[in-house]
Biopython code that builds the backbone (N, CA, C, O; Angstrom):
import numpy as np
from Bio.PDB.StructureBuilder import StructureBuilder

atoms = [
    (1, "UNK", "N", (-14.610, 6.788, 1.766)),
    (1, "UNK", "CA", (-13.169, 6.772, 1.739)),
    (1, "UNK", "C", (-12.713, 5.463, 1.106)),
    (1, "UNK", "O", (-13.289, 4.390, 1.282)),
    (2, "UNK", "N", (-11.192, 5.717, 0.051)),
    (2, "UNK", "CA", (-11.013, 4.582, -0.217)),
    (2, "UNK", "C", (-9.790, 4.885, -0.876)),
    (2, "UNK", "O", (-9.640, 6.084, -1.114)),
    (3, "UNK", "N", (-8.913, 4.158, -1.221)),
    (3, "UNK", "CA", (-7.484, 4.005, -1.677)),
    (3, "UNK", "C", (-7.377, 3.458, -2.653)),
    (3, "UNK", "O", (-7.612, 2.250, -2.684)),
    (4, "UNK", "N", (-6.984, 4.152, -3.802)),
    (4, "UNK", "CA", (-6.570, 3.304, -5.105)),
    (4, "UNK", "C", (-5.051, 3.704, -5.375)),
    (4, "UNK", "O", (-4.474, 4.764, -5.133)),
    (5, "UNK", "N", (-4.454, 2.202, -6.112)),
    (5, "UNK", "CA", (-3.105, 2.136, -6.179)),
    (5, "UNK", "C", (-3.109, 2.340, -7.759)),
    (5, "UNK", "O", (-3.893, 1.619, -8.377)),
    (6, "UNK", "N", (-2.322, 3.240, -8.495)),
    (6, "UNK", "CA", (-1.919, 3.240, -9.567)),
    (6, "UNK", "C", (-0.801, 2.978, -10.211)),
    (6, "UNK", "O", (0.035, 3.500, -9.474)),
    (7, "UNK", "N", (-0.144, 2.446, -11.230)),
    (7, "UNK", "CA", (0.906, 2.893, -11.570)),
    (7, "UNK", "C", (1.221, 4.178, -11.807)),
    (7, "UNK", "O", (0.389, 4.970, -12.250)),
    (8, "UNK", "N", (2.611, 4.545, -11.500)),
    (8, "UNK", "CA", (2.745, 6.043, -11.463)),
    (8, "UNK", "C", (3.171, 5.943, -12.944)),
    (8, "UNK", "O", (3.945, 5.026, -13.223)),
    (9, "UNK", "N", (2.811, 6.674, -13.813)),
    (9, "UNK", "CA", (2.876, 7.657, -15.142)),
    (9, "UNK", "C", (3.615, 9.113, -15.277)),
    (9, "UNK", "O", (3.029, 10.187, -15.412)),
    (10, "UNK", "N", (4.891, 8.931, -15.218)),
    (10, "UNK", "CA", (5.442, 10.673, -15.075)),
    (10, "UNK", "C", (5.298, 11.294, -13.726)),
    (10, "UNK", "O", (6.071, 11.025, -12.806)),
    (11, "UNK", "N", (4.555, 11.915, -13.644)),
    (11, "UNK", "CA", (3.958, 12.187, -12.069)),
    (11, "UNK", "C", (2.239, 12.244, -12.099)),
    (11, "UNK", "O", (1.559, 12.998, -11.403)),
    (12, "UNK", "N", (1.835, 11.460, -12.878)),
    (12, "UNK", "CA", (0.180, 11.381, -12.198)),
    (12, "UNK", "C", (0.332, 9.714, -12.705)),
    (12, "UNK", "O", (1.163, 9.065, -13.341)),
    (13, "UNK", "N", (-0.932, 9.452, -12.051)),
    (13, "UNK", "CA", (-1.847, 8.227, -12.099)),
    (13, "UNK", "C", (-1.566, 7.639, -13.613)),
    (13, "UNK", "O", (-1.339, 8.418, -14.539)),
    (14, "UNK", "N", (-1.586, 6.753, -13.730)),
    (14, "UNK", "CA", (-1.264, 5.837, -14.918)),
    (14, "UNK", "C", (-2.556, 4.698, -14.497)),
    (14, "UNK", "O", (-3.423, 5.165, -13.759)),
    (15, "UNK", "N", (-2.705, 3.325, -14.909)),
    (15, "UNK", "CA", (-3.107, 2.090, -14.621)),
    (15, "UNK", "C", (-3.715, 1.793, -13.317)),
    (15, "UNK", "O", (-2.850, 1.785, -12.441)),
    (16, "UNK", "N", (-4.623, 1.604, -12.978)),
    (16, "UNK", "CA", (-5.356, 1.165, -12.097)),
    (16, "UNK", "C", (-5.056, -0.008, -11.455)),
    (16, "UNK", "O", (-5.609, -0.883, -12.121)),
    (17, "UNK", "N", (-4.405, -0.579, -10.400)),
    (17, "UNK", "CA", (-3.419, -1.735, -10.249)),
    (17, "UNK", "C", (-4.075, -2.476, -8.845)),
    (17, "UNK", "O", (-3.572, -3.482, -8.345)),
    (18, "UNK", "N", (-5.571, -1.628, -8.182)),
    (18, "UNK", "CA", (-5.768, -2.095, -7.143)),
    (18, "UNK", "C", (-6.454, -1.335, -5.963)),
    (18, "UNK", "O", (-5.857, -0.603, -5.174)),
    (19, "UNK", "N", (-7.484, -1.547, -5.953)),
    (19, "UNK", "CA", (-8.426, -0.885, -4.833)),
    (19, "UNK", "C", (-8.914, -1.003, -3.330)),
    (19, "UNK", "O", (-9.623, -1.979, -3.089)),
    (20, "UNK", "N", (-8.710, -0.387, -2.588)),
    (20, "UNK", "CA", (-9.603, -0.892, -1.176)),
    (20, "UNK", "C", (-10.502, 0.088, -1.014)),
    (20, "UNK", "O", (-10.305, 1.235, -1.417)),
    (21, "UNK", "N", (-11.631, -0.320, -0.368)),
    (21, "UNK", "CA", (-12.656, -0.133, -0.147)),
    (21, "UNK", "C", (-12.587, 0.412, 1.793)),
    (21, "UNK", "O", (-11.568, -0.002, 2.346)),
    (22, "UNK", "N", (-13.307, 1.028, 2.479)),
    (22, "UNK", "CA", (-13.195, 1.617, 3.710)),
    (22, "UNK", "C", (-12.943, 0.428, 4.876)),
    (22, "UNK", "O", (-12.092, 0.365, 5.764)),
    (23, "UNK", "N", (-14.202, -0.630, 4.449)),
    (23, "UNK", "CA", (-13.450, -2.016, 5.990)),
    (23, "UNK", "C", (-11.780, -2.160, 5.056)),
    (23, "UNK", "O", (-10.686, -2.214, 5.618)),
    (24, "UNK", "N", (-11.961, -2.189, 3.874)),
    (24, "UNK", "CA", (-10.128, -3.257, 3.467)),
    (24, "UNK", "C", (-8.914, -2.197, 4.121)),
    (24, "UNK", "O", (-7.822, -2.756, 4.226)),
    (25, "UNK", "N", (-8.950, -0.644, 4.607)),
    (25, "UNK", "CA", (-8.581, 0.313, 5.052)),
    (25, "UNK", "C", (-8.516, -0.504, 6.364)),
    (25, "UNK", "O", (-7.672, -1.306, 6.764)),
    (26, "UNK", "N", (-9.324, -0.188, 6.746)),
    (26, "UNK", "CA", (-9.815, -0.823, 8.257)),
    (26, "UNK", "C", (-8.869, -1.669, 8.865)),
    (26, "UNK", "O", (-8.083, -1.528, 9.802)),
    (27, "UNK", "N", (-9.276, -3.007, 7.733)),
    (27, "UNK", "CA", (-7.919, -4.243, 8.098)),
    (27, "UNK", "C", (-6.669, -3.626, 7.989)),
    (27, "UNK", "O", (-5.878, -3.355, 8.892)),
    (28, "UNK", "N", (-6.578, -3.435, 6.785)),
    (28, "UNK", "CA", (-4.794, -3.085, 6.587)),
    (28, "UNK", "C", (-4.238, -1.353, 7.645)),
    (28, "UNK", "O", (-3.051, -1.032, 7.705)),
    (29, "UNK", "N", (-4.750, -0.968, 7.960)),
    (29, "UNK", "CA", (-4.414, -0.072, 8.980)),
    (29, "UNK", "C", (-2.926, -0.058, 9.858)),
    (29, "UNK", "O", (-1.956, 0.699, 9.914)),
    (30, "UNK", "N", (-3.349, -1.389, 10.525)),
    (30, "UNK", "CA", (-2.209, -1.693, 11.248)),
    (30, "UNK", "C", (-1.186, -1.623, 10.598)),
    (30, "UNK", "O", (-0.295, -0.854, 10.959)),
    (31, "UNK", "N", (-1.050, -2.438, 9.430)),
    (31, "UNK", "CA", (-0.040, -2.259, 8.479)),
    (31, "UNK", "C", (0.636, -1.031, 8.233)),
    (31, "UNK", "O", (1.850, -0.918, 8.403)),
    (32, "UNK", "N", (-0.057, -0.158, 7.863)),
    (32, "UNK", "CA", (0.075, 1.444, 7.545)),
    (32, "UNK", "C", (0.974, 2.269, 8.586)),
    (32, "UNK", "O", (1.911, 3.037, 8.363)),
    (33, "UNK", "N", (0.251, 1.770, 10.083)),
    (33, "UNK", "CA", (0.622, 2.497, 11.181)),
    (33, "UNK", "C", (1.908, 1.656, 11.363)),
    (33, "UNK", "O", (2.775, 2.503, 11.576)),
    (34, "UNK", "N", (2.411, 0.594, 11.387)),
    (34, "UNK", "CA", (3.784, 0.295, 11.480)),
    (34, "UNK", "C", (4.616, 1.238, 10.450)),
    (34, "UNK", "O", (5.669, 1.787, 10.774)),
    (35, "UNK", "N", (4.020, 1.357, 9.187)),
    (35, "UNK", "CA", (4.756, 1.466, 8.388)),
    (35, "UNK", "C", (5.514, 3.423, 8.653)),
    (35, "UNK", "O", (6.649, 3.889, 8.744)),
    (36, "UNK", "N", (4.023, 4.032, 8.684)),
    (36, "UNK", "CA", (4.269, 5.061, 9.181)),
    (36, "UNK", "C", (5.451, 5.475, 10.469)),
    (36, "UNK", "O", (6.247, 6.411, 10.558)),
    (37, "UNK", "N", (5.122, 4.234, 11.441)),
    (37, "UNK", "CA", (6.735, 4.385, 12.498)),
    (37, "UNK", "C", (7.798, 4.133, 12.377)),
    (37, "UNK", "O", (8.637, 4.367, 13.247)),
    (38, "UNK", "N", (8.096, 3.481, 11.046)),
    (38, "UNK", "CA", (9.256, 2.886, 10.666)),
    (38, "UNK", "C", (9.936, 4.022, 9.956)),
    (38, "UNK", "O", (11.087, 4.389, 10.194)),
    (39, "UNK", "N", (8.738, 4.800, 8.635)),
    (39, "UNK", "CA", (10.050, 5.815, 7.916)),
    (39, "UNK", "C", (8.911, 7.158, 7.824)),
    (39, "UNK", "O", (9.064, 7.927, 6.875)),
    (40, "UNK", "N", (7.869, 7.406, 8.732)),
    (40, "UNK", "CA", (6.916, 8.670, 8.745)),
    (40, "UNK", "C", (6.287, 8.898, 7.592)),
    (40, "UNK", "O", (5.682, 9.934, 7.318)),
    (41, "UNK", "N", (6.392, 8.116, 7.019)),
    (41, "UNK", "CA", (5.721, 8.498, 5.249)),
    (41, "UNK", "C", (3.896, 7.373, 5.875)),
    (41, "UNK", "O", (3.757, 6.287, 6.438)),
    (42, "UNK", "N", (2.884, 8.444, 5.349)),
    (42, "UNK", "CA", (1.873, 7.945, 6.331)),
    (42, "UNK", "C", (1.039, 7.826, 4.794)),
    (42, "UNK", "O", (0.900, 8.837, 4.106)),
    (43, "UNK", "N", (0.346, 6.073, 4.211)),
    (43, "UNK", "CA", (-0.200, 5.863, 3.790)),
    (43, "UNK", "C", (-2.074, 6.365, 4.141)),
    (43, "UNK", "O", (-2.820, 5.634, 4.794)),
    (44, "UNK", "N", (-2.544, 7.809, 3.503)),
    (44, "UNK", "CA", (-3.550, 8.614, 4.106)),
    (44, "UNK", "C", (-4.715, 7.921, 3.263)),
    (44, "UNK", "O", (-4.525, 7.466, 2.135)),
    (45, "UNK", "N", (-6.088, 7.885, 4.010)),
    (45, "UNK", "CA", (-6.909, 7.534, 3.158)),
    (45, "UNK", "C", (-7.572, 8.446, 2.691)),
    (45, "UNK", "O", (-8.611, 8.219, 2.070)),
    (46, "UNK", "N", (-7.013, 9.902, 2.934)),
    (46, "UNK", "CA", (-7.460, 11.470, 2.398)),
    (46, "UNK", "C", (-6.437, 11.497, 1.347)),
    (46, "UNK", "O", (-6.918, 11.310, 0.230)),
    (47, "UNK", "N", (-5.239, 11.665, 1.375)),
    (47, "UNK", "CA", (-4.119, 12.117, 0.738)),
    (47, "UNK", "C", (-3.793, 11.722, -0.307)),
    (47, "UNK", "O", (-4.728, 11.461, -1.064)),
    (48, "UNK", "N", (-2.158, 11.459, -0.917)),
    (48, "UNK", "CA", (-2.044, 11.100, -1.851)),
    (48, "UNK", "C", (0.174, 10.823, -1.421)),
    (48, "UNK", "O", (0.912, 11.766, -1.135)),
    (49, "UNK", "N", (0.498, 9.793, -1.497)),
    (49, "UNK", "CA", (1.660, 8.936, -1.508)),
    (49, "UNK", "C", (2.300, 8.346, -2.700)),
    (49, "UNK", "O", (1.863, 7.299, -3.177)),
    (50, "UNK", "N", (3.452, 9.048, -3.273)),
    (50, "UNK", "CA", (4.300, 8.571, -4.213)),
    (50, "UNK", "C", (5.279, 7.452, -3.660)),
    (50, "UNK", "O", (6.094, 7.744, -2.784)),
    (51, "UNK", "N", (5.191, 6.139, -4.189)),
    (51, "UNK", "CA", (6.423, 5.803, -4.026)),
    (51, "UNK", "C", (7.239, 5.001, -5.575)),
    (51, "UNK", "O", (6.726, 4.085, -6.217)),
    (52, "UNK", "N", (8.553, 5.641, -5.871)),
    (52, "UNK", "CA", (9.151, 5.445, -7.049)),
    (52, "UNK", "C", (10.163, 4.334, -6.311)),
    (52, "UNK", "O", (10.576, 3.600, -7.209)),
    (53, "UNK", "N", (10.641, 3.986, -5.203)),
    (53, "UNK", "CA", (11.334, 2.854, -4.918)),
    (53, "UNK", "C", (11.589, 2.895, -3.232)),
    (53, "UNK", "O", (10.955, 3.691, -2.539)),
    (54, "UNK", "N", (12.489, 2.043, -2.704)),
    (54, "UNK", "CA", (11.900, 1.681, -1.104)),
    (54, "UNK", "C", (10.702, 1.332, -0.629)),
    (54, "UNK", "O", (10.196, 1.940, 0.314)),
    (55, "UNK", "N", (9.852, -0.143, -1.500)),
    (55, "UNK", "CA", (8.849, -0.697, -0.955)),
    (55, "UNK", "C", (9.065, -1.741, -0.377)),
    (55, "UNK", "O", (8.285, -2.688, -0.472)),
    (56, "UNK", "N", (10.555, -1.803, 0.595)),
    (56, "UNK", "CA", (10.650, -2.950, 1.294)),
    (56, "UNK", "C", (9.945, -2.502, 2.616)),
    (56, "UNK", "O", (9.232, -3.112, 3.413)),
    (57, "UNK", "N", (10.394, -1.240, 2.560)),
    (57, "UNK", "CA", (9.535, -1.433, 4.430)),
    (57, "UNK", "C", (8.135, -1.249, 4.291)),
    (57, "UNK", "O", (7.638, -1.655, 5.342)),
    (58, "UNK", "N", (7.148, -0.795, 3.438)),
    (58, "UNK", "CA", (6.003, -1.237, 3.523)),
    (58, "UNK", "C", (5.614, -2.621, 2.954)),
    (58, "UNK", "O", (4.407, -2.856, 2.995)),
    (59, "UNK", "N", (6.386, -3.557, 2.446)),
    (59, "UNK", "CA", (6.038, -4.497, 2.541)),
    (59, "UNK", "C", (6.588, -5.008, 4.027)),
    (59, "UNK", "O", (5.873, -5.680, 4.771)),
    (60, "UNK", "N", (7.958, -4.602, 4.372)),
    (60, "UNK", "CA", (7.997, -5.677, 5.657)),
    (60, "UNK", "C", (6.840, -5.275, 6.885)),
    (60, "UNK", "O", (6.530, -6.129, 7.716)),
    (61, "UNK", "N", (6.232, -3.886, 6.913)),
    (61, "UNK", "CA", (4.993, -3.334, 7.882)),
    (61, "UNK", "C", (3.856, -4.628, 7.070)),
    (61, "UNK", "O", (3.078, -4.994, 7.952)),
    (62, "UNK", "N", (3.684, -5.052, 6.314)),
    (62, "UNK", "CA", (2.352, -5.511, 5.416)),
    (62, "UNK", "C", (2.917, -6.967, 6.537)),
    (62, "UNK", "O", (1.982, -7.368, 7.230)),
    (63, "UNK", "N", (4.124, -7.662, 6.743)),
    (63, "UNK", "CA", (4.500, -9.146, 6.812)),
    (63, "UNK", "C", (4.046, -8.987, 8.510)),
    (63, "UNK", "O", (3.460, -9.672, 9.349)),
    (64, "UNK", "N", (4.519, -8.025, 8.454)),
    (64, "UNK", "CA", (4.651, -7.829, 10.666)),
    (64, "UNK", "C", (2.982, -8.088, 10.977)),
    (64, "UNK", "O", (2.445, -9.084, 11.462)),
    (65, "UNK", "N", (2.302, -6.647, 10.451)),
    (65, "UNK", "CA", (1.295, -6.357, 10.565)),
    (65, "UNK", "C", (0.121, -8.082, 10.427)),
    (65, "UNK", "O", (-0.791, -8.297, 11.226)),
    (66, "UNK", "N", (0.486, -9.051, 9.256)),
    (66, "UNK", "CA", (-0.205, -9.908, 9.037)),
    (66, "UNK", "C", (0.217, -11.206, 10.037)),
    (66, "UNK", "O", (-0.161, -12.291, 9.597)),
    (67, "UNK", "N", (0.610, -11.226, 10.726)),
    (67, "UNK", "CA", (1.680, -12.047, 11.649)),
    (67, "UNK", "C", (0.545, -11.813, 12.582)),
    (67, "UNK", "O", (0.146, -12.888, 13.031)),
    (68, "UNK", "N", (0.012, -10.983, 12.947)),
    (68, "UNK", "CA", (-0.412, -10.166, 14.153)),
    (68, "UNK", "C", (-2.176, -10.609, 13.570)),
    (68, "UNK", "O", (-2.972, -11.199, 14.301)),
    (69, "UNK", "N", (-2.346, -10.372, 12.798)),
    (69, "UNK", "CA", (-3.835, -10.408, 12.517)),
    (69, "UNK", "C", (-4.069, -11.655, 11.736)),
    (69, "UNK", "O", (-3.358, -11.937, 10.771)),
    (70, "UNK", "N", (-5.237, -12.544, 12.212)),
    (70, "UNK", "CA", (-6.020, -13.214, 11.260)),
    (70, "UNK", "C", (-7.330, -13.001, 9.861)),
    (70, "UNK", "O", (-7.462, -13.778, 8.916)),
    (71, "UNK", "N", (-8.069, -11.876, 10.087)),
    (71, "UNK", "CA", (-8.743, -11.990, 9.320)),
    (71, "UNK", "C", (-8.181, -10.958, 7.831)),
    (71, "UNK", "O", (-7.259, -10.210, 7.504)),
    (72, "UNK", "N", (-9.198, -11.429, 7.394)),
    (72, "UNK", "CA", (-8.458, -10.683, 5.467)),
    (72, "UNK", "C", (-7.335, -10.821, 5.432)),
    (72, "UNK", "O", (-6.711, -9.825, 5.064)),
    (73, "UNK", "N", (-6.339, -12.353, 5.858)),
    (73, "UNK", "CA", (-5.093, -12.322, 5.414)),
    (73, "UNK", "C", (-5.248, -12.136, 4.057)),
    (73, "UNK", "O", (-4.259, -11.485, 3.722)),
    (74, "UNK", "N", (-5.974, -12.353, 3.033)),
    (74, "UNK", "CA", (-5.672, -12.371, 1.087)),
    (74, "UNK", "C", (-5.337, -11.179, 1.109)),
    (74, "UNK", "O", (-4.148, -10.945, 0.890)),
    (75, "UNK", "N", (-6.354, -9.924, 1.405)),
    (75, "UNK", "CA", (-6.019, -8.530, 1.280)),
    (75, "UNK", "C", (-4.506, -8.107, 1.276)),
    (75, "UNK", "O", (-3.810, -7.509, 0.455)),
    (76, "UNK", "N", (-4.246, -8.708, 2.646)),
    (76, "UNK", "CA", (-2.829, -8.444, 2.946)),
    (76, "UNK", "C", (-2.169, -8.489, 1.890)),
    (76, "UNK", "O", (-1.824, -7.533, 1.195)),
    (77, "UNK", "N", (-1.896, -9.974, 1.667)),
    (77, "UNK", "CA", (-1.134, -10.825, 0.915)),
    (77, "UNK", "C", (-1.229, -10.457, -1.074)),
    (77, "UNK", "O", (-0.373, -10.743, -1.911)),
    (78, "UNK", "N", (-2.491, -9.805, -1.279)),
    (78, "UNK", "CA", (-2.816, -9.468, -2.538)),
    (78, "UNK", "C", (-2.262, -7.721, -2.469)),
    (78, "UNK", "O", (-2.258, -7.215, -3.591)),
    (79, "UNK", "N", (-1.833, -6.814, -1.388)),
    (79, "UNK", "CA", (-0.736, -5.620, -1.556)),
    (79, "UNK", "C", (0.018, -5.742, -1.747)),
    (79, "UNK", "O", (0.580, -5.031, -2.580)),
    (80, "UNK", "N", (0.920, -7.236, -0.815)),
    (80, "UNK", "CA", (2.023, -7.544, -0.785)),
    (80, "UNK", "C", (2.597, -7.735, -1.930)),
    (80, "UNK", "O", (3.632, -7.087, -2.083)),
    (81, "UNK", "N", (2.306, -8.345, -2.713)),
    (81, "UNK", "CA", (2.069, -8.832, -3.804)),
    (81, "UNK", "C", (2.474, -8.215, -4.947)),
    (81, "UNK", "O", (3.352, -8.554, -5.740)),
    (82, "UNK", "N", (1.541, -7.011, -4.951)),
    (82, "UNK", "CA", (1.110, -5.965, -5.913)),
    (82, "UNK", "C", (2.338, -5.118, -5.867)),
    (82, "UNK", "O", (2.872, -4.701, -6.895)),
    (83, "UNK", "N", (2.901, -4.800, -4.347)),
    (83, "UNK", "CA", (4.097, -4.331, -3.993)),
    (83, "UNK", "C", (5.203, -5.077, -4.710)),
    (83, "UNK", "O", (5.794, -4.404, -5.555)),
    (84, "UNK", "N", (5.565, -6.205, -4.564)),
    (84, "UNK", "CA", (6.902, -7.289, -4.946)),
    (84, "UNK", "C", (6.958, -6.791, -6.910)),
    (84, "UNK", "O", (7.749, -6.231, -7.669)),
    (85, "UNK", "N", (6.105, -7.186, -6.956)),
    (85, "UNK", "CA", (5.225, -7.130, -7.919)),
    (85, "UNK", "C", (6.205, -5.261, -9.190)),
    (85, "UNK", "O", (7.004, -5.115, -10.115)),
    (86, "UNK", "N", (5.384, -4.436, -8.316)),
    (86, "UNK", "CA", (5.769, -3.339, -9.064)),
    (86, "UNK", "C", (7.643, -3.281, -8.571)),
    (86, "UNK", "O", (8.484, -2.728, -9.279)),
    (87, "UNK", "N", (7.932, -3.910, -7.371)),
    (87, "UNK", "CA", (9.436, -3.299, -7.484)),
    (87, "UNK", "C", (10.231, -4.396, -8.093)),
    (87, "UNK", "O", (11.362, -4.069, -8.451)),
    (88, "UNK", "N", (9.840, -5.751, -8.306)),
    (88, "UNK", "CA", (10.963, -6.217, -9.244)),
    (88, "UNK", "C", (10.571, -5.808, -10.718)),
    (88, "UNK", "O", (11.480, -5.982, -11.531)),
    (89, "UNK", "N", (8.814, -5.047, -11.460)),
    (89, "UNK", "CA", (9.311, -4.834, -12.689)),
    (89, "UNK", "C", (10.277, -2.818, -12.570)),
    (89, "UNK", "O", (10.719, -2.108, -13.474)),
    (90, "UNK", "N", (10.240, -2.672, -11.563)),
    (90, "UNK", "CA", (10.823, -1.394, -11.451)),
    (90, "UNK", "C", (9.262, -0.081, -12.113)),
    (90, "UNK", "O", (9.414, 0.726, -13.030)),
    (91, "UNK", "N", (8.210, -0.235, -11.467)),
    (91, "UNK", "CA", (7.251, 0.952, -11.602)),
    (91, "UNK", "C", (7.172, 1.442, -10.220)),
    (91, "UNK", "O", (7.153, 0.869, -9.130)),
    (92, "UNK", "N", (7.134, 2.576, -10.556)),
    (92, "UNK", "CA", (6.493, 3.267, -9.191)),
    (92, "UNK", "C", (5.088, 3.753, -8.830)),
    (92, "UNK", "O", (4.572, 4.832, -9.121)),
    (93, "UNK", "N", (4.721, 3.021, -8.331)),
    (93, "UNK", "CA", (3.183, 3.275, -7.909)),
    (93, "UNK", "C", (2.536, 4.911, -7.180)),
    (93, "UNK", "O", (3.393, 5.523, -6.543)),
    (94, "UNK", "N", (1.342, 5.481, -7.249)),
    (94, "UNK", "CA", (1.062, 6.342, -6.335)),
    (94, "UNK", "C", (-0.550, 5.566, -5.654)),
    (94, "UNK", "O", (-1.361, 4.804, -6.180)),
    (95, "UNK", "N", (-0.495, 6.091, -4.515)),
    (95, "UNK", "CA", (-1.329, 5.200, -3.195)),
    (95, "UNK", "C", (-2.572, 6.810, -3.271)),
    (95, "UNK", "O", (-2.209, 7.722, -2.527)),
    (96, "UNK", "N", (-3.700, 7.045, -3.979)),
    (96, "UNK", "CA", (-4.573, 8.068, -3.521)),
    (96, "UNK", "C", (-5.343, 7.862, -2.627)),
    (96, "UNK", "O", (-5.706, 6.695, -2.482)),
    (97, "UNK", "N", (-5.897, 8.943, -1.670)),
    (97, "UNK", "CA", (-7.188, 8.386, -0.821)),
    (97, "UNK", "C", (-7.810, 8.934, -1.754)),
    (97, "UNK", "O", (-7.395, 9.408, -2.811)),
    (98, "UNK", "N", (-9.206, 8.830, -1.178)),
    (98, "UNK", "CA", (-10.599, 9.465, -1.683)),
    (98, "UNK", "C", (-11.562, 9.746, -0.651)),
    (98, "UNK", "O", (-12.655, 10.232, -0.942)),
]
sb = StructureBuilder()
sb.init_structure("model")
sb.init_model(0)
sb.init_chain("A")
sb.init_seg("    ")
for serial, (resi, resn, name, xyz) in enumerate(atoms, 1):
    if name == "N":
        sb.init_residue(resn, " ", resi, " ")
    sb.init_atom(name, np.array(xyz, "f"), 0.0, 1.0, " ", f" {name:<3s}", serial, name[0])
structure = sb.get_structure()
Protein backbone atom coordinates (compact mmCIF):
# COMPACT_ATOMS: atom_id res chain seq x y z
CA UNK A 1 0.00 0.00 0.00
CA UNK A 2 0.96 3.42 -0.79
CA UNK A 3 -0.24 6.95 -1.82
CA UNK A 4 0.89 8.97 -4.60
CA UNK A 5 0.02 12.66 -5.02
CA UNK A 6 -0.34 13.92 -8.54
CA UNK A 7 -1.10 16.91 -10.16
CA UNK A 8 -4.52 16.66 -11.40
CA UNK A 9 -4.52 16.88 -15.42
CA UNK A 10 -8.27 17.30 -16.63
CA UNK A 11 -9.50 14.50 -14.59
CA UNK A 12 -6.61 11.94 -14.40
CA UNK A 13 -3.14 11.98 -12.97
CA UNK A 14 -0.80 14.49 -14.48
CA UNK A 15 2.92 14.94 -12.61
CA UNK A 16 4.08 12.96 -9.96
CA UNK A 17 4.40 15.57 -7.02
CA UNK A 18 5.01 13.05 -4.09
CA UNK A 19 4.94 9.66 -2.56
CA UNK A 20 4.41 7.74 0.72
CA UNK A 21 5.34 4.62 1.29
CA UNK A 22 3.09 2.22 4.00
CA UNK A 23 5.10 3.35 7.63
CA UNK A 24 4.87 7.35 5.93
CA UNK A 25 0.81 6.25 5.83
CA UNK A 26 1.29 5.01 9.20
CA UNK A 27 2.69 8.41 10.55
CA UNK A 28 0.49 10.69 8.73
CA UNK A 29 -2.74 8.74 9.59
CA UNK A 30 -3.65 10.77 12.36
CA UNK A 31 -3.60 13.55 10.13
CA UNK A 32 -6.04 11.91 7.69
CA UNK A 33 -8.37 10.81 10.53
CA UNK A 34 -8.76 14.44 11.78
CA UNK A 35 -9.15 15.42 8.50
CA UNK A 36 -11.73 12.89 7.66
CA UNK A 37 -13.84 14.34 10.97
CA UNK A 38 -13.64 17.65 10.00
CA UNK A 39 -15.31 17.45 6.26
CA UNK A 40 -15.79 13.19 5.74
CA UNK A 41 -13.76 13.26 2.64
CA UNK A 42 -11.42 10.19 3.81
CA UNK A 43 -7.80 10.32 2.40
CA UNK A 44 -7.90 6.08 1.45
CA UNK A 45 -4.78 4.22 1.03
CA UNK A 46 -7.05 1.88 -1.37
CA UNK A 47 -8.96 4.65 -3.10
CA UNK A 48 -8.58 7.55 -4.97
CA UNK A 49 -9.35 11.58 -3.69
CA UNK A 50 -9.75 14.61 -5.94
CA UNK A 51 -9.08 17.75 -4.55
CA UNK A 52 -9.42 20.93 -7.09
CA UNK A 53 -9.58 23.50 -4.02
CA UNK A 54 -10.36 23.56 -0.07
CA UNK A 55 -6.86 22.35 1.06
CA UNK A 56 -7.07 24.40 4.08
CA UNK A 57 -8.56 21.86 6.24
CA UNK A 58 -6.28 19.17 5.30
CA UNK A 59 -3.60 21.21 5.82
CA UNK A 60 -4.98 22.57 9.16
CA UNK A 61 -5.63 18.32 10.12
CA UNK A 62 -1.64 18.03 8.80
CA UNK A 63 -0.76 21.33 11.66
CA UNK A 64 -3.12 19.71 14.57
CA UNK A 65 -2.14 16.26 13.80
CA UNK A 66 1.85 17.37 13.94
CA UNK A 67 1.39 19.33 17.24
CA UNK A 68 0.43 15.98 18.66
CA UNK A 69 3.21 13.80 17.25
CA UNK A 70 6.98 13.89 17.30
CA UNK A 71 8.38 11.58 14.99
CA UNK A 72 8.57 12.13 10.96
CA UNK A 73 7.76 15.72 11.66
CA UNK A 74 9.61 16.44 7.77
CA UNK A 75 6.97 14.05 6.28
CA UNK A 76 4.43 16.11 7.78
CA UNK A 77 5.83 19.29 7.00
CA UNK A 78 7.03 18.14 3.28
CA UNK A 79 2.66 17.48 2.53
CA UNK A 80 2.14 20.51 4.09
CA UNK A 81 4.07 22.05 1.92
CA UNK A 82 3.28 20.31 -1.23
CA UNK A 83 -0.34 21.31 -0.17
CA UNK A 84 0.45 25.40 0.28
CA UNK A 85 2.34 24.76 -2.49
CA UNK A 86 -0.34 23.47 -5.15
CA UNK A 87 -3.11 25.96 -3.70
CA UNK A 88 -1.31 29.22 -4.01
CA UNK A 89 -0.15 28.08 -7.73
CA UNK A 90 -3.97 27.11 -8.08
CA UNK A 91 -3.48 23.04 -9.28
CA UNK A 92 -5.53 20.54 -8.11
CA UNK A 93 -3.98 17.55 -7.00
CA UNK A 94 -5.47 13.78 -6.93
CA UNK A 95 -4.28 11.64 -3.63
CA UNK A 96 -4.30 7.59 -5.20
CA UNK A 97 -3.88 4.61 -2.94
CA UNK A 98 -2.33 1.53 -4.22
Amino acid sequence: MALDIYKLEGSTAGQLLFSIDDNGYAVLEPAFNIYRSKTGLFVDPYGTLKLSSGFKPLIESIDEAMSQINERRGLFKELRNLLIDAESNGHAIIIEGE
